[in-house]
PyMOL commands that place a pseudoatom at each C-alpha (Angstrom):
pseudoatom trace, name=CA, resn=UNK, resi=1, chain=A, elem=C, hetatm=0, pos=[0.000, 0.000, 0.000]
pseudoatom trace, name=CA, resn=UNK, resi=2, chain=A, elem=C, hetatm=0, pos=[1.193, 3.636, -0.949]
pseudoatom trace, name=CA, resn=UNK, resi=3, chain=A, elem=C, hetatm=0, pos=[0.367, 5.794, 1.794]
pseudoatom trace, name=CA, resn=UNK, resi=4, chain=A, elem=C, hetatm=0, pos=[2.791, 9.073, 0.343]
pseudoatom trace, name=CA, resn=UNK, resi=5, chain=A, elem=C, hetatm=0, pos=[0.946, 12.213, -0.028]
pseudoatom trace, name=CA, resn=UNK, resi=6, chain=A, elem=C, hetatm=0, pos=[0.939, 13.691, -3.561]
pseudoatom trace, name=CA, resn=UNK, resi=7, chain=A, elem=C, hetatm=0, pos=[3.950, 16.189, -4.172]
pseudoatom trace, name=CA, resn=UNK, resi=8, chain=A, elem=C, hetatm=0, pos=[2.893, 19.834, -4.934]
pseudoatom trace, name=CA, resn=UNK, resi=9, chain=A, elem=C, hetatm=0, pos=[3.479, 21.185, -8.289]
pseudoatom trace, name=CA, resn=UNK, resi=10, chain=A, elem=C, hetatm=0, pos=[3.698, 24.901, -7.357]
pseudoatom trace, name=CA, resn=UNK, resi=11, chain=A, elem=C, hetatm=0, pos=[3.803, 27.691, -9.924]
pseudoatom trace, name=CA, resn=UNK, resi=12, chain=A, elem=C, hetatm=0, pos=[6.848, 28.407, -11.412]
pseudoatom trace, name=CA, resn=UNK, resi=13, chain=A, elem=C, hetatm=0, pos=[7.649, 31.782, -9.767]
pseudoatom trace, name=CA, resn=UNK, resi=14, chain=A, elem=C, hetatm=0, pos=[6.393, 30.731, -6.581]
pseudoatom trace, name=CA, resn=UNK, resi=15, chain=A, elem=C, hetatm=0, pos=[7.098, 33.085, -3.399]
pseudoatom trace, name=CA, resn=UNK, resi=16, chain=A, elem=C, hetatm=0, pos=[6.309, 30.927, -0.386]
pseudoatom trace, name=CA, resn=UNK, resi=17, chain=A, elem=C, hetatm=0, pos=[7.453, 27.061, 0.262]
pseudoatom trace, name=CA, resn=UNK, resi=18, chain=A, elem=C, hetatm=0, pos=[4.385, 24.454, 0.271]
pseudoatom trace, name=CA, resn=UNK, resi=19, chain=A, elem=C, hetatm=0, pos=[2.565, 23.352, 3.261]
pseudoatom trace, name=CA, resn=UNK, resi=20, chain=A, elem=C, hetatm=0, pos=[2.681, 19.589, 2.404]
pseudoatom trace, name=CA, resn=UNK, resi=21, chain=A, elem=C, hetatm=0, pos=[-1.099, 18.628, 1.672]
pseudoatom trace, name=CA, resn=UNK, resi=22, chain=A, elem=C, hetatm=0, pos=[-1.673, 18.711, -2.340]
pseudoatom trace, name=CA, resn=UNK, resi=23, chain=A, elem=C, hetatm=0, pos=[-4.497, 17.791, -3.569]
pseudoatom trace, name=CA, resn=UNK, resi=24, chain=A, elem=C, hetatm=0, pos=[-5.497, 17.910, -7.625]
pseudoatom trace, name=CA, resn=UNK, resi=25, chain=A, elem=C, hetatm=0, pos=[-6.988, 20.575, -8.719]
pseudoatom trace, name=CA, resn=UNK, resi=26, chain=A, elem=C, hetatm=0, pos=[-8.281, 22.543, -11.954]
pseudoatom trace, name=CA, resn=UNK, resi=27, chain=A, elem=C, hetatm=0, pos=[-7.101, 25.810, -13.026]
pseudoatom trace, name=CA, resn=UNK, resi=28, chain=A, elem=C, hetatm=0, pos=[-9.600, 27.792, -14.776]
pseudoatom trace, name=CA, resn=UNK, resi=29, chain=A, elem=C, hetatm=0, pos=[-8.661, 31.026, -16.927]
pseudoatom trace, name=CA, resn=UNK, resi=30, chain=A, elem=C, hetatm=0, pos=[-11.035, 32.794, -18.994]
pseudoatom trace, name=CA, resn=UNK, resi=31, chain=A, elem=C, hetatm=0, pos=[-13.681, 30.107, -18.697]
pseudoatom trace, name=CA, resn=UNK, resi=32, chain=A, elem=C, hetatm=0, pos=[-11.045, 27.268, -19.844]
pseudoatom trace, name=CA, resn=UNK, resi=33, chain=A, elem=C, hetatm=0, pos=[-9.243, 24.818, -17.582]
pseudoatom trace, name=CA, resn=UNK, resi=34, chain=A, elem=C, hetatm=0, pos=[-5.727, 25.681, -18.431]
pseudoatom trace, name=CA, resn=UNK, resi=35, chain=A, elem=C, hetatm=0, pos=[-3.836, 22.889, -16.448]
pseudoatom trace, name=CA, resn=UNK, resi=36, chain=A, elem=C, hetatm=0, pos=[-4.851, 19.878, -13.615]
pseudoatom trace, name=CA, resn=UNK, resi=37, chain=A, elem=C, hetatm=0, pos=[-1.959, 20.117, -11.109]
pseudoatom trace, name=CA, resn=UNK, resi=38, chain=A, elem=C, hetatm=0, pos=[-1.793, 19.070, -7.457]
pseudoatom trace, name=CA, resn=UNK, resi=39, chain=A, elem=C, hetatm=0, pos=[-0.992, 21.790, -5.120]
pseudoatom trace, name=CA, resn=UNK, resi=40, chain=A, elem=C, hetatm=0, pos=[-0.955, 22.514, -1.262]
pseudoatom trace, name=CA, resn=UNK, resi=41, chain=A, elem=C, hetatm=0, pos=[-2.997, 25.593, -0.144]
pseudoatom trace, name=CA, resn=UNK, resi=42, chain=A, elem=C, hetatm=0, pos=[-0.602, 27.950, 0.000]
pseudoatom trace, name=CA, resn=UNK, resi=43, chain=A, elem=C, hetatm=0, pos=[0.480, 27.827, -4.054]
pseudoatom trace, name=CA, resn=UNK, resi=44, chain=A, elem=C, hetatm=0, pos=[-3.642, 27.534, -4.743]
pseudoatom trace, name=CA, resn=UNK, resi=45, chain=A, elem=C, hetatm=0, pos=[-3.687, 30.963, -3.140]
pseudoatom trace, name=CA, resn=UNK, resi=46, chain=A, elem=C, hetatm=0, pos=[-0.750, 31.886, -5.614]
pseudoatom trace, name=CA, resn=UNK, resi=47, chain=A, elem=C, hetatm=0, pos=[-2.531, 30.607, -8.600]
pseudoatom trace, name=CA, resn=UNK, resi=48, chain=A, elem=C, hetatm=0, pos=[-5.467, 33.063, -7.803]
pseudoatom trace, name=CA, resn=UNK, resi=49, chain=A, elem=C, hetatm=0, pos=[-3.308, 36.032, -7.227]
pseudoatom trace, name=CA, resn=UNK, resi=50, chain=A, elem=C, hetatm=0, pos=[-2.409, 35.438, -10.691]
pseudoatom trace, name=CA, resn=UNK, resi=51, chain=A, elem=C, hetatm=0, pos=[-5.828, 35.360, -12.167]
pseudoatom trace, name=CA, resn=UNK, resi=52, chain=A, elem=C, hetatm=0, pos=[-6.694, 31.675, -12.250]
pseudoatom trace, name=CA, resn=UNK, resi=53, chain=A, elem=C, hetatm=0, pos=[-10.035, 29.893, -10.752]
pseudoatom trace, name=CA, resn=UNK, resi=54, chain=A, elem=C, hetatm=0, pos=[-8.627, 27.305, -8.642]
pseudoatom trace, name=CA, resn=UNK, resi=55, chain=A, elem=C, hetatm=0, pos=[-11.372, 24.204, -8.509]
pseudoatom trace, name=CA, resn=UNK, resi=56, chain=A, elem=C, hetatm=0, pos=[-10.835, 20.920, -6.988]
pseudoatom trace, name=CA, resn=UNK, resi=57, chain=A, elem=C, hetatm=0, pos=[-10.656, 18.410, -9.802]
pseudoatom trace, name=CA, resn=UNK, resi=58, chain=A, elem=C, hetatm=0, pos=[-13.771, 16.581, -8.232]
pseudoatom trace, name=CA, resn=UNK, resi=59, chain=A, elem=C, hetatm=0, pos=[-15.554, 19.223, -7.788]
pseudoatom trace, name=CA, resn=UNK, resi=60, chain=A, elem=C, hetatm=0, pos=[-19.314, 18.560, -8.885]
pseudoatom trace, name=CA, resn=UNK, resi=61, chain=A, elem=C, hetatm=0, pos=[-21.826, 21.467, -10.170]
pseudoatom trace, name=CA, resn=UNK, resi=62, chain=A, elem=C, hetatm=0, pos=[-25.135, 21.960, -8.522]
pseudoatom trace, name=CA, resn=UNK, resi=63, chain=A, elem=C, hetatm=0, pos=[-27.517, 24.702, -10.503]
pseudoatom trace, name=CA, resn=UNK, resi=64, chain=A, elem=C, hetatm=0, pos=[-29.426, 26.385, -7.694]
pseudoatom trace, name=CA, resn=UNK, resi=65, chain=A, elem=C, hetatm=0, pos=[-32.838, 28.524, -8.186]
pseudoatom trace, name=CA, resn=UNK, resi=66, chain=A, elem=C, hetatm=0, pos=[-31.701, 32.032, -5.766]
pseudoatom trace, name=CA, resn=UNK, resi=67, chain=A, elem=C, hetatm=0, pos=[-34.761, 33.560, -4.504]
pseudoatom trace, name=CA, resn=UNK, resi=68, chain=A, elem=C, hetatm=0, pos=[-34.778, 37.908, -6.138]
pseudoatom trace, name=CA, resn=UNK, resi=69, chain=A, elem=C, hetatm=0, pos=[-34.856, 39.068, -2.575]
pseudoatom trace, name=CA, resn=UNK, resi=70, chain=A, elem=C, hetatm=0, pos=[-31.694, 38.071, -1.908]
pseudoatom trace, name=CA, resn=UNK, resi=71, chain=A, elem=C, hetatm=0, pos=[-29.610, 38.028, -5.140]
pseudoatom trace, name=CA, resn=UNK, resi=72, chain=A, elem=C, hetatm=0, pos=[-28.052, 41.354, -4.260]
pseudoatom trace, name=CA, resn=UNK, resi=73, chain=A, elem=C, hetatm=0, pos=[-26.488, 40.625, -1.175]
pseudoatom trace, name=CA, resn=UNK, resi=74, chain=A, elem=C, hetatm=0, pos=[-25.367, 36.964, -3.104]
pseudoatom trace, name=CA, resn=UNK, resi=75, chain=A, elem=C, hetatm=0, pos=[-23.886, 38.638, -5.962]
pseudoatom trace, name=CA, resn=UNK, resi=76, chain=A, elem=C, hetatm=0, pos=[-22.412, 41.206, -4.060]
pseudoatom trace, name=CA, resn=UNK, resi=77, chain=A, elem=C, hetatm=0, pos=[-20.902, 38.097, -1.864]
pseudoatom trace, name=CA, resn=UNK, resi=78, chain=A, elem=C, hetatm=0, pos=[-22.006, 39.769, 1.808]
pseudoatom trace, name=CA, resn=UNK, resi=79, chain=A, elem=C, hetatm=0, pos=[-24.417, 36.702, 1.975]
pseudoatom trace, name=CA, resn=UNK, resi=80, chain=A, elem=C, hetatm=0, pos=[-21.781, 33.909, 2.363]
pseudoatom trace, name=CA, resn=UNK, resi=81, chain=A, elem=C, hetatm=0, pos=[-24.303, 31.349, 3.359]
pseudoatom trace, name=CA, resn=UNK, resi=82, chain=A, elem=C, hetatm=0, pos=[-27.149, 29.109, 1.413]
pseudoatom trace, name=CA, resn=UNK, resi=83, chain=A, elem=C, hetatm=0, pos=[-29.483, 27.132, 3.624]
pseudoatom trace, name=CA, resn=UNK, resi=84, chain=A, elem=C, hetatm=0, pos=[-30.953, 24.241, 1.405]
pseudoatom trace, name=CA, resn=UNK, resi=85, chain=A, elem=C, hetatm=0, pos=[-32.548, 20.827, 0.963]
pseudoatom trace, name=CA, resn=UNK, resi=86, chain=A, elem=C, hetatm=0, pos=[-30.190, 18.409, 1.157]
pseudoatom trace, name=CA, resn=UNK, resi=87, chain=A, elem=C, hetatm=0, pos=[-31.646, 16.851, -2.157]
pseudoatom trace, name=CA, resn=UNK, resi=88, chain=A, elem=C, hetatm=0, pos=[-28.432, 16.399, -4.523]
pseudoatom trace, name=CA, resn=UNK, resi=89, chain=A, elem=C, hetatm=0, pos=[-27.383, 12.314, -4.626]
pseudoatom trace, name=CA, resn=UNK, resi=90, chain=A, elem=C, hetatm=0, pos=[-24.250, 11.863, -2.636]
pseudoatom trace, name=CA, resn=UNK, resi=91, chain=A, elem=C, hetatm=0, pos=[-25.441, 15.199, -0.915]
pseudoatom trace, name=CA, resn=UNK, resi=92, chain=A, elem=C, hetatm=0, pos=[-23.949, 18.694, -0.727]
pseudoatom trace, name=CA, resn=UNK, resi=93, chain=A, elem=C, hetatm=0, pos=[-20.267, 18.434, 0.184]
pseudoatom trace, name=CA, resn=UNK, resi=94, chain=A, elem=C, hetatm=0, pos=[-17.535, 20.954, 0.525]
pseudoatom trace, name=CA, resn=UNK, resi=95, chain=A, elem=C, hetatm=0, pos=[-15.461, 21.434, -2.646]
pseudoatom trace, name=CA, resn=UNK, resi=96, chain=A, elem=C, hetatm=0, pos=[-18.791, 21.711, -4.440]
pseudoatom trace, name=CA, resn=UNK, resi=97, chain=A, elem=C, hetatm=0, pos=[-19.496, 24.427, -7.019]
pseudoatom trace, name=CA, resn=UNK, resi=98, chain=A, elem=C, hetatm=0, pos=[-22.859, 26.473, -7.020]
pseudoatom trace, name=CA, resn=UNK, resi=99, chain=A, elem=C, hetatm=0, pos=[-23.914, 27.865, -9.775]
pseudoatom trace, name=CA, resn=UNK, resi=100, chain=A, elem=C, hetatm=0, pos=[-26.568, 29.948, -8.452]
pseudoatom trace, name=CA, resn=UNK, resi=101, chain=A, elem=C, hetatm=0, pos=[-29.171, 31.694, -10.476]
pseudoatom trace, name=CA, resn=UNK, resi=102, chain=A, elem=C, hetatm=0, pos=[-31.048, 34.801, -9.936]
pseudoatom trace, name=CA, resn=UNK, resi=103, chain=A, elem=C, hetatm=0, pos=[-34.868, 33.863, -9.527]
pseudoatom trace, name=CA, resn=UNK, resi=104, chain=A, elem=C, hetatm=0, pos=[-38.523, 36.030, -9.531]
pseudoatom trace, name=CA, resn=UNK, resi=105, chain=A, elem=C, hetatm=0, pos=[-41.071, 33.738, -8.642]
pseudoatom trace, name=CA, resn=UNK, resi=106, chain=A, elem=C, hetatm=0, pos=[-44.058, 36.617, -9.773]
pseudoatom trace, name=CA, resn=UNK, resi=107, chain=A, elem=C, hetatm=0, pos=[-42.598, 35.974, -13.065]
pseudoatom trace, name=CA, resn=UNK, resi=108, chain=A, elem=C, hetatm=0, pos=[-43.644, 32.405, -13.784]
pseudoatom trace, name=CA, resn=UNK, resi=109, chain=A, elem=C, hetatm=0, pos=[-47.291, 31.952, -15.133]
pseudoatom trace, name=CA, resn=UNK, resi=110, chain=A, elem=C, hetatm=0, pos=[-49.213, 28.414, -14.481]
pseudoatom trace, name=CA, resn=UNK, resi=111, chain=A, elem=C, hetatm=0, pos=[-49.031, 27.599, -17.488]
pseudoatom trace, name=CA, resn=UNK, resi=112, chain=A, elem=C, hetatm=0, pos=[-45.637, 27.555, -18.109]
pseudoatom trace, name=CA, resn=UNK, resi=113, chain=A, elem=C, hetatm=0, pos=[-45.475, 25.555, -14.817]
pseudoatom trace, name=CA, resn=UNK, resi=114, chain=A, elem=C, hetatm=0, pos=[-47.775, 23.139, -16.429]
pseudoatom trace, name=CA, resn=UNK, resi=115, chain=A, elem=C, hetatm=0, pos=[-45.673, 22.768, -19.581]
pseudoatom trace, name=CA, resn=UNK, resi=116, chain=A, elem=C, hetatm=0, pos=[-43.015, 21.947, -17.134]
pseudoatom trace, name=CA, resn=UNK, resi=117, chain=A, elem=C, hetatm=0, pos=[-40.856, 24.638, -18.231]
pseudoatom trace, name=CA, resn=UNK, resi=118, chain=A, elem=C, hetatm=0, pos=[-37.770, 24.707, -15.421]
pseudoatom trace, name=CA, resn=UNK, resi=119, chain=A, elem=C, hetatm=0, pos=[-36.522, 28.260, -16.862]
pseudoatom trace, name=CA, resn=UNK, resi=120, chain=A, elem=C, hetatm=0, pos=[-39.697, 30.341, -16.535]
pseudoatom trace, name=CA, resn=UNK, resi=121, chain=A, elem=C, hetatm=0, pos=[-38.967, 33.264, -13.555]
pseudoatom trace, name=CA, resn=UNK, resi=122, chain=A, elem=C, hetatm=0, pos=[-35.293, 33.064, -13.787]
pseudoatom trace, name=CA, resn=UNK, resi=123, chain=A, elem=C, hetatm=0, pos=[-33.843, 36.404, -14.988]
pseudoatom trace, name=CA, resn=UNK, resi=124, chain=A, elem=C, hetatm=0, pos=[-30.374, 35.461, -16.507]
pseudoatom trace, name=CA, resn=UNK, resi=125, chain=A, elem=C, hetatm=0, pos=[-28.006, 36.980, -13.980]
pseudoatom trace, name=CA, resn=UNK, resi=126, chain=A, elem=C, hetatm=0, pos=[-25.833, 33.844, -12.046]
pseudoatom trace, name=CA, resn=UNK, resi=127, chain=A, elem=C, hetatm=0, pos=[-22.693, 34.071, -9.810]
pseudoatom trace, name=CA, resn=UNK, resi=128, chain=A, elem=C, hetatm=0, pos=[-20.329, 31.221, -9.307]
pseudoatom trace, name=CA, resn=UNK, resi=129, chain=A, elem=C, hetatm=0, pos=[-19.724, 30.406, -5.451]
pseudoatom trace, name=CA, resn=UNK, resi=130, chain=A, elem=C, hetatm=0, pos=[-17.591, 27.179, -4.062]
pseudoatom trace, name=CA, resn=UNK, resi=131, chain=A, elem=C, hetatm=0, pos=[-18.943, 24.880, -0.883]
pseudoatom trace, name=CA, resn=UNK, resi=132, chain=A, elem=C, hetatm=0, pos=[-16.709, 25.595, 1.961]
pseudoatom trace, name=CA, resn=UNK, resi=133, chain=A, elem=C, hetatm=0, pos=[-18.368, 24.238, 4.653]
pseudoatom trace, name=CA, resn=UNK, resi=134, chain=A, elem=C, hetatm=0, pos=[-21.460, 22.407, 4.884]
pseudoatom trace, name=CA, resn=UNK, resi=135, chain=A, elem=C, hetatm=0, pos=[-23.603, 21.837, 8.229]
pseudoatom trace, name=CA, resn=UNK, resi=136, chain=A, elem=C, hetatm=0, pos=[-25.870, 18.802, 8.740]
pseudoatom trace, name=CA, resn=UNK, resi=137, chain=A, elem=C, hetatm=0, pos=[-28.850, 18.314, 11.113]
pseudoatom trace, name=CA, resn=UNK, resi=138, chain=A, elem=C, hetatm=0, pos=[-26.779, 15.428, 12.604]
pseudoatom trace, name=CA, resn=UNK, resi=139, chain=A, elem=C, hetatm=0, pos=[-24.180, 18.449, 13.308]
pseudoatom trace, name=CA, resn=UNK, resi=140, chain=A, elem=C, hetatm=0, pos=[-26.829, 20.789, 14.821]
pseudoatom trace, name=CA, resn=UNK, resi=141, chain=A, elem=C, hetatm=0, pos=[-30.205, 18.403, 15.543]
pseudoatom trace, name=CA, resn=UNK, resi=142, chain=A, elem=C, hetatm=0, pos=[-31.615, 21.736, 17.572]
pseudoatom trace, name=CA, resn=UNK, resi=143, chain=A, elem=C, hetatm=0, pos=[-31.088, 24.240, 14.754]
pseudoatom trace, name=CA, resn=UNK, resi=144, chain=A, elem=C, hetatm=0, pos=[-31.920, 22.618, 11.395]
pseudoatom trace, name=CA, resn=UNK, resi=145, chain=A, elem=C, hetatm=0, pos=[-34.730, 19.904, 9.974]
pseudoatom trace, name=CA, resn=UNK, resi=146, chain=A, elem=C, hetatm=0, pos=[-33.549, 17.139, 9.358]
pseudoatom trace, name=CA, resn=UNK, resi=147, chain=A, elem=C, hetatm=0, pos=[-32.969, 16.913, 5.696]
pseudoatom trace, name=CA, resn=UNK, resi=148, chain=A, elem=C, hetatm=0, pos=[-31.489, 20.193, 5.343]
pseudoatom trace, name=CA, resn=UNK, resi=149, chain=A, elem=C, hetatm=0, pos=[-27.902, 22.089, 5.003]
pseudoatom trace, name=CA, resn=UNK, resi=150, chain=A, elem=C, hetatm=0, pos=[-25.983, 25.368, 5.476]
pseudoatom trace, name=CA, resn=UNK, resi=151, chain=A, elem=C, hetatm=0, pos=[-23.771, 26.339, 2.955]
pseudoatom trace, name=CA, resn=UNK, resi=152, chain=A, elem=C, hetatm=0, pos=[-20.951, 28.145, 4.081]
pseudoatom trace, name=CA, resn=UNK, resi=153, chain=A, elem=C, hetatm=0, pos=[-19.926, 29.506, 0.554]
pseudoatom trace, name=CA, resn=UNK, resi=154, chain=A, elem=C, hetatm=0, pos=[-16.472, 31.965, -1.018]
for i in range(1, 154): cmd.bond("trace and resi %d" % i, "trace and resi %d" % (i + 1))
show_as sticks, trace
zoom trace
């Protein structure tokens, strides 16, 4: 059994030595992954300094409905929190990406509803936010239903 932790690869102008725990990751530039490296904390900091979207390589995408009333305080990242059904298979876990989209419910008509047409009421404005901390009922029984989340997002 191989129990060594994967090396860093930090960037090649690097200021600071690596804190030891690398994990793989995606870099993201302009909406294009632009290299899959493994890299401590301290050189994923360095990465964004120099204009790259750090992701973890597992990272899955949820697509999340965001309610108008508070899509200004989302997008303007002072709300750093989602509380949600814990619906998603596997379940929300940190690492995650949310993909959350600006929502008016007074614009969606019955009828679309009854065509079953998901995009009626959403407006077109999203923001991109990472899972970095996710509380469970199990975590908190006296705070939150069972079958629900918070979302501690950057």
């Amino acid at each position: 059994m191989n129990s060594r932790r994967p090396r860093c690869t930090p960037p090649v102008d690097a200021r600071r030595q690596c804190d030891g725990a690398a994990v793989p990751v995606r870099l993201v530039r302009g909406g294009a992954v632009t290299g899959t490296p493994t890299l401590c904390r301290i050189h994923q900091a360095e990465y964004e300094t120099f204009g790259y979207r750090v992701e973890l390589a597992s990272t899955r995408v949820h697509e999340l409905k965001t309610d108008i009333r508070f899509w200004p305080a989302v997008d303007a990242g002072t709300k750093t929190f989602e509380v949600r059904k814990d619906d998603r298979e596997g379940g929300f876990q940190v690492g995650d990406l949310l993909i959350l989209r600006e929502y008016d419910p007074g614009q969606v008509c019955k009828c679309a509803a009854r065509a079953g047409l998901a995009d009626q009421g959403l407006t077109g404005r999203s923001c991109r936010r990472s899972v970095r901390f996710v509380l469970r009922h199990e975590d908190l029984p006296q705070a939150l239903q069972p079958g629900y989340v918070v979302l501690a997002l950057k």
